[in-house]
C-alpha positions in Angstrom: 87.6 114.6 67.0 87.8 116.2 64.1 85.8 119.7 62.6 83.5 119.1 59.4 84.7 121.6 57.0 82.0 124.2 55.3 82.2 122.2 51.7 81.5 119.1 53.6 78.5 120.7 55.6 77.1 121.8 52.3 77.8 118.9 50.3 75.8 117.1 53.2 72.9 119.3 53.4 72.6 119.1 49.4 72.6 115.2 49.4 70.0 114.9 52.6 67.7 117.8 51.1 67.9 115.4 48.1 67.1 112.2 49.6 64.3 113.7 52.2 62.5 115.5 49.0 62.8 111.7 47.1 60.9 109.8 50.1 57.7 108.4 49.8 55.2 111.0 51.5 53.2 107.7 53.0 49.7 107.6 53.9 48.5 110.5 55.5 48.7 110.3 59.6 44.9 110.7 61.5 46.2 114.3 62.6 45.8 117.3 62.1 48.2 119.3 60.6 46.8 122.7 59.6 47.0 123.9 63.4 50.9 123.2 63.1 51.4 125.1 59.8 49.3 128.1 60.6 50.9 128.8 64.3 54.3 130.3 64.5 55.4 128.6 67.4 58.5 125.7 67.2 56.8 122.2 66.1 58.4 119.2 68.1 57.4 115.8 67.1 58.4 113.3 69.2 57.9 109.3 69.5 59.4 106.4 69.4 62.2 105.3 67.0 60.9 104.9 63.9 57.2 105.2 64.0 56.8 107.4 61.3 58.0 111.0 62.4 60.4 111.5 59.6 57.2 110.3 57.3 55.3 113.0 58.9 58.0 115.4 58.4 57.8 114.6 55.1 54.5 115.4 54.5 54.3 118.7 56.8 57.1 119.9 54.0 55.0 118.4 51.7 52.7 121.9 52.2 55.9 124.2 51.7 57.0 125.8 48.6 60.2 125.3 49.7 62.0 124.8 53.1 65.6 123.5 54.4 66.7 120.1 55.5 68.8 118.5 58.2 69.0 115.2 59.4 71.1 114.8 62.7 70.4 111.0 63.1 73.5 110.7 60.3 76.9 109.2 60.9 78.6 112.2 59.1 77.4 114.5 61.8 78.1 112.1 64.7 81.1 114.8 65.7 78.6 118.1 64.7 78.2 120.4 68.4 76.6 123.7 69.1 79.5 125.4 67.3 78.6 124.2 64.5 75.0 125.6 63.9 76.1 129.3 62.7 78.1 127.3 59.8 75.1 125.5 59.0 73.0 128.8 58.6 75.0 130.2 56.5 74.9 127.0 54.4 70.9 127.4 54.7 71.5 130.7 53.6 73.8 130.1 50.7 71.8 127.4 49.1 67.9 128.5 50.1 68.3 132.3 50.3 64.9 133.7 52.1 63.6 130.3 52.8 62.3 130.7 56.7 61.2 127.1 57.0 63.2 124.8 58.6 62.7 120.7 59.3 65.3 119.2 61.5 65.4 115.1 62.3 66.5 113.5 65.7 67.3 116.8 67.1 68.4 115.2 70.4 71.7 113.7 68.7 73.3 117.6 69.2 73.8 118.8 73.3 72.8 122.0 73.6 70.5 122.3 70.2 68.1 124.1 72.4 69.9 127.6 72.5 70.0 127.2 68.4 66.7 126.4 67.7 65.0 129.3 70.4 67.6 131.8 68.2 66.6 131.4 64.8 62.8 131.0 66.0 63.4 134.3 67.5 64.7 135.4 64.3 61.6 134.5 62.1 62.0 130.8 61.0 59.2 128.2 61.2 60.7 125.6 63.3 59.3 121.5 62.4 61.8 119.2 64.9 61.6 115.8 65.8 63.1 113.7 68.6 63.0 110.0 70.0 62.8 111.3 73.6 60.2 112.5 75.8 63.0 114.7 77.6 63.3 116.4 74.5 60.3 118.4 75.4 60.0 117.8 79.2 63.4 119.3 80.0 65.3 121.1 77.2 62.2 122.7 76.0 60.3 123.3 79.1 63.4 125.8 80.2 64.7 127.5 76.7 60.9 127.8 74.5 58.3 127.6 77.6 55.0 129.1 75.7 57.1 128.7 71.7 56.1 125.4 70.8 53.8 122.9 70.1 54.4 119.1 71.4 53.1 116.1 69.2 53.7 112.8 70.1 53.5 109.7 67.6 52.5 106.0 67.7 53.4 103.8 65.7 50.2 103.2 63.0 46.5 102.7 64.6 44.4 100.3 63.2 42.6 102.4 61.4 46.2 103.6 59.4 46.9 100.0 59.2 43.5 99.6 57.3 44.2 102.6 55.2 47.5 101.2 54.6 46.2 98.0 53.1 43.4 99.9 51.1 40.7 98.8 53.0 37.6 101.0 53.0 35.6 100.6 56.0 32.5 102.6 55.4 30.1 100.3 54.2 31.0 96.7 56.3 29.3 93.7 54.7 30.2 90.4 56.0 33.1 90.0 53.5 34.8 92.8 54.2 34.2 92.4 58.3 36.1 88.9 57.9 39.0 90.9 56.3 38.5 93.5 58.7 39.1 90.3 61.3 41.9 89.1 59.5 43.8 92.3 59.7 42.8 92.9 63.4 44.4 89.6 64.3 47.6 90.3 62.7 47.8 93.5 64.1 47.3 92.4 67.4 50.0 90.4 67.2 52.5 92.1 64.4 52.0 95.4 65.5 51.9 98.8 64.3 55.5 99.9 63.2 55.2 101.3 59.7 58.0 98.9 58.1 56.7 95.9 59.6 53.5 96.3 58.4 55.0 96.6 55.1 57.6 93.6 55.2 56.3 91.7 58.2 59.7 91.2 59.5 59.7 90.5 63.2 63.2 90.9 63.2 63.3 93.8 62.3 60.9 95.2 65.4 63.7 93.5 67.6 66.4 95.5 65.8 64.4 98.5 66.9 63.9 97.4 70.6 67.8 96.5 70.8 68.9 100.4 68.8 67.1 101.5 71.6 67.8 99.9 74.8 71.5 100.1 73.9 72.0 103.4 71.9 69.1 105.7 73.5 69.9 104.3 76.9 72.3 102.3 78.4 75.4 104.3 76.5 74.0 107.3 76.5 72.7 107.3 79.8 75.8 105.1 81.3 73.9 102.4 82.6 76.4 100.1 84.5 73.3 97.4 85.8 73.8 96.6 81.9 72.0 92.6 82.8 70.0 93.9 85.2 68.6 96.8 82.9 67.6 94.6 79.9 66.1 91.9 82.4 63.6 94.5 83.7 62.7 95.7 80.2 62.1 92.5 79.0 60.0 91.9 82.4 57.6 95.1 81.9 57.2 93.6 78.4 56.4 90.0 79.5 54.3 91.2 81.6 52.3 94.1 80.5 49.1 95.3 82.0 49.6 93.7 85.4 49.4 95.7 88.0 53.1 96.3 89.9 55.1 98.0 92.8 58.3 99.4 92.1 59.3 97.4 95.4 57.5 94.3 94.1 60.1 94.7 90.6 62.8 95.1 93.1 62.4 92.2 94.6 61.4 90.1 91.7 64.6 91.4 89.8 67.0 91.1 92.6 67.9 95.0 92.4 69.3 97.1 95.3 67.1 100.0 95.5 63.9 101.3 94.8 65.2 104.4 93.0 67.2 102.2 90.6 63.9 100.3 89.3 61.8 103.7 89.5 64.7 105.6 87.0 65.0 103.0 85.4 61.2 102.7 84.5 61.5 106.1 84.0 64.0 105.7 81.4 61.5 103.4 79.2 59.1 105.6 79.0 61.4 108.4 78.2 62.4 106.5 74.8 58.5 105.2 74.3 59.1 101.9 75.3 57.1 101.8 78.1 54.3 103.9 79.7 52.9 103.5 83.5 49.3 104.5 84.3 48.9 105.3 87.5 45.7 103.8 90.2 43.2 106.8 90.3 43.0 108.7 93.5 41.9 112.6 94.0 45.4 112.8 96.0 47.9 112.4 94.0 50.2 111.4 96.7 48.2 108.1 97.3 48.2 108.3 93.1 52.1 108.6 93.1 52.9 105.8 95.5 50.2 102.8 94.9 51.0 100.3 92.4 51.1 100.7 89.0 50.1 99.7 85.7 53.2 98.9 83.0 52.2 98.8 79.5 54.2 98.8 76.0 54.4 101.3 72.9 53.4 98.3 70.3 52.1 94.2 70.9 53.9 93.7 68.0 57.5 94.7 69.1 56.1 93.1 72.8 56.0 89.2 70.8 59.0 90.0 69.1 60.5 90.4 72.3 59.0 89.0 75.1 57.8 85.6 76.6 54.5 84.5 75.9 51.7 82.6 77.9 48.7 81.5 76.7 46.0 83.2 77.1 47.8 86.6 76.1 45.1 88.3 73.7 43.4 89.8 76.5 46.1 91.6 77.4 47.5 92.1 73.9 44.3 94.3 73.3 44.2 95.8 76.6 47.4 97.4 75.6 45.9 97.9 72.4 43.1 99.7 73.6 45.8 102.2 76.0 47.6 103.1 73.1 44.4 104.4 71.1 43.6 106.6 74.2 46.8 107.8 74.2 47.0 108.8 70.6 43.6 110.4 71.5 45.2 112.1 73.6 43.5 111.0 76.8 44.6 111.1 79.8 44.4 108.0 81.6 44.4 105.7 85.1 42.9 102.7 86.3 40.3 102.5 88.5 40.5 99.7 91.7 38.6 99.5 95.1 37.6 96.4 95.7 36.7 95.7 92.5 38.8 96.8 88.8 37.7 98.6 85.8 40.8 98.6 83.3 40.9 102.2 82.5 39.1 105.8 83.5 39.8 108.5 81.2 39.8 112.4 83.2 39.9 115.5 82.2 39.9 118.6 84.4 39.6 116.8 87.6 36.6 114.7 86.5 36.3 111.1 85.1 34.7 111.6 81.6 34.4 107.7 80.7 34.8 104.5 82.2 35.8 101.3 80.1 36.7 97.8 80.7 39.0 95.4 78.0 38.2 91.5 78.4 38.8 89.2 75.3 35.7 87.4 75.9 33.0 87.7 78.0 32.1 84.0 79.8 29.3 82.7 82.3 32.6 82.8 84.6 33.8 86.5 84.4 31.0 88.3 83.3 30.0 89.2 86.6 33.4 90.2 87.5 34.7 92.1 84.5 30.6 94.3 84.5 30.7 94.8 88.3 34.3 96.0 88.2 32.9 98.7 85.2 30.2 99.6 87.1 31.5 99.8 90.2 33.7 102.6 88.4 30.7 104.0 87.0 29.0 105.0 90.7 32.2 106.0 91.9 32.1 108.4 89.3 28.3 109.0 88.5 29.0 107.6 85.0 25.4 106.7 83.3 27.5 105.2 80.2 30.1 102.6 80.5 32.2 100.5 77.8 33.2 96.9 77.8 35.4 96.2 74.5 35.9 92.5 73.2 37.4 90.2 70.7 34.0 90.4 68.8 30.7 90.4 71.2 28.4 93.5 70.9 25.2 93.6 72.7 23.5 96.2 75.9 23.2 95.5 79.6 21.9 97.7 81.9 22.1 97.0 85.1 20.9 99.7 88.2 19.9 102.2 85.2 24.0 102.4 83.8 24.0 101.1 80.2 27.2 98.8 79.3 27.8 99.1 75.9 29.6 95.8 75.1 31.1 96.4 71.4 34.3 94.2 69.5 37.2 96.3 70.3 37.8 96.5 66.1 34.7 98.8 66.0 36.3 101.2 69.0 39.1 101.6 67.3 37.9 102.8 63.9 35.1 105.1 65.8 36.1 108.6 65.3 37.9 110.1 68.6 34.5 112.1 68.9 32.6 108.9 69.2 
């Protein structure tokens, strides 16, 4: 292992500074970033391999004068360790002298960066980091900067990115522009909302991402030994998204040993933002913790590249569509199941706040099931208001004085989170 030498750390620092200042600032992410410029507190953006954070990054130095630069995600600084931070200060402080803003890239890549970044926060700088792991914040930063930072989590683009992306206004929709509007909804259903793909539309290339992931983010840096056994579950989860499943029933089905291997290893997934698990709503969350799940996946575009496919996959492609934008509204969300099912309750504080069902079409055959499972969520809940998102139907139902509103899933997704 060898040490990088001060001239090389400098010459380093120059050439990233240089390249991050060149990139393309993007289109403008639906968040907001005044909050995270105006606190103090350490700024950690986290998500998925490349959805986009370093873009963000871009644009949050975008607002700064002036600011320092380092990337850790870099093959030069494969070897850099905790030691190494006070050289790279000095560096900071050689070439930016009095510049107290710092952006740092794929933070995770250094053990022990924790310790650095609490120091120099301590010592004045404005901290931006971000990370491809959701332990990033859950363990490293829960124990070293409890109360100094802010977390952000990032998708890849929503449809309504993807739109402004293309250039496609979508205030006034006449019947031109809601055929375009169509178009693009059915290629992002099935390409996806990874920033690159959308610009070369290289399925490929959202496999690349899937396999950087499973085998550098995971299986070697976790030491994953069921290496076969690993990648078959992955690819299971992704085959099968939005069914509901046991960890038992995995076991079983995938032939592993234990139940703690599937459950860590699910846990894994979702750690990188492959995978997230909504849980069956119950007021104990002990009942919540060990009923069956529901297994859903960051993007339906990296799912096809991936995954096998049955017909009669759209529904599903925009139920997990239609989890992803509550996420990235920040919901918090379950699904709701006696003996009926309503896709998704969103809760806050305790209480269910809204109750909505996802079903590609509605036909004389499941109408009555896919309304009666929504409303059976609705009185369970004392919901007046319910929402039943399609391919492309829109009309009212009322039914034992609840209102349905039955609107084309398209339309949700471009309402503003307010909505």
């Amino acid at each position: 292992m060898h040490m990088i030498t001060a001239s090389q750390l400098e010459d380093l620092v120059l050439s990233q500074k240089e390249w991050f200042r060149s990139r393309d600032p993007g289109i403008p992410r639906t968040l907001e970033t005044g909050p995270l410029t105006r606190t103090g507190e350490v700024v950690v953006i986290t998500g998925i391999r490349r959805c986009g954070k370093s873009t963000l990054l871009r644009q949050l130095a975008g607002l700064y004068s002036d600011y320092v630069y380092v990337n850790f995600d870099d093959d030069r600084l494969m070897d850099f360790t905790v030691a190494d931070f006070p050289a790279l200060v000095l560096v900071f402080e050689k070439r930016s002298p009095g510049v107290k803003t710092l952006f740092v890239d794929e933070i995770q890549n250094v053990s022990g960066w924790e310790r650095f970044i609490r120091r120099i926060h301590d010592e004045g700088y404005k901290v931006f980091l971000t990370g491809s792991s959701v332990s990033l914040i859950s363990r490293e930063l829960g124990t070293r900067l409890t109360g100094r930072y802010i977390p952000v989590t990032l998708y890849p683009f929503s449809f309504a990115e993807t739109l402004q992306y293309r250039s496609i206004d979508t205030g006034q929709i006449t019947e031109k522009k809601k055929a375009q509007i169509l178009s693009e909804f059915d290629r992002y259903l099935s390409g996806g909302g990874f920033p690159d793909f959308i610009k070369f539309q290289d399925a490929e290339y959202i496999q690349r991402i899937y396999d950087d992931i499973l085998y550098r983010d995971i299986i070697s840096r976790l030491g994953i030994r069921e290496v076969r056994g690993f990648r078959q579950l992955a690819r299971y989860i992704f085959s099968n998204m939005a069914n509901p499943a046991t960890y038992n029933a995995l076991k079983k089905t995938l032939g592993f040993k234990s139940v703690t291997s599937v459950r860590d290893y699910v846990g894994f997934l979702e750690e990188a933002y492959l995978v997230f698990e909504i849980c069956r709503y119950d007021y104990s969350l002990k009942k919540q913790y060990v009923s069956e799940k529901k297994l859903y996946c960051i993007d339906t575009g990296m799912r096809n590249a991936i995954a096998f496919r049955f017909s009669g996959d759209t529904g599903r492609l925009l139920e997990n569509c239609v989890l992803i934008e509550l996420l990235r509204r920040k919901k918090s969300v379950f699904f709701f199941k006696n003996h009926r099912e309503c896709d998704f309750v969103t809760e806050k504080n305790g209480k269910v706040t809204a109750a909505i069902q996802v079903c590609f079409e509605l036909t004389p055959e499941n109408r009555e099931r896919e309304t009666g499972g929504l409303a059976g969520a609705m009185a369970a809940h004392g919901l007046s208001e319910g929402l039943l998102l399609t391919y492309g139907e829109e009309e009212t139902i009322e039914q034992g004085g609840r209102i349905i509103r039955v609107i084309p899933a398209w339309k949700w997704l471009l309402e503003s989170e307010s909505d």
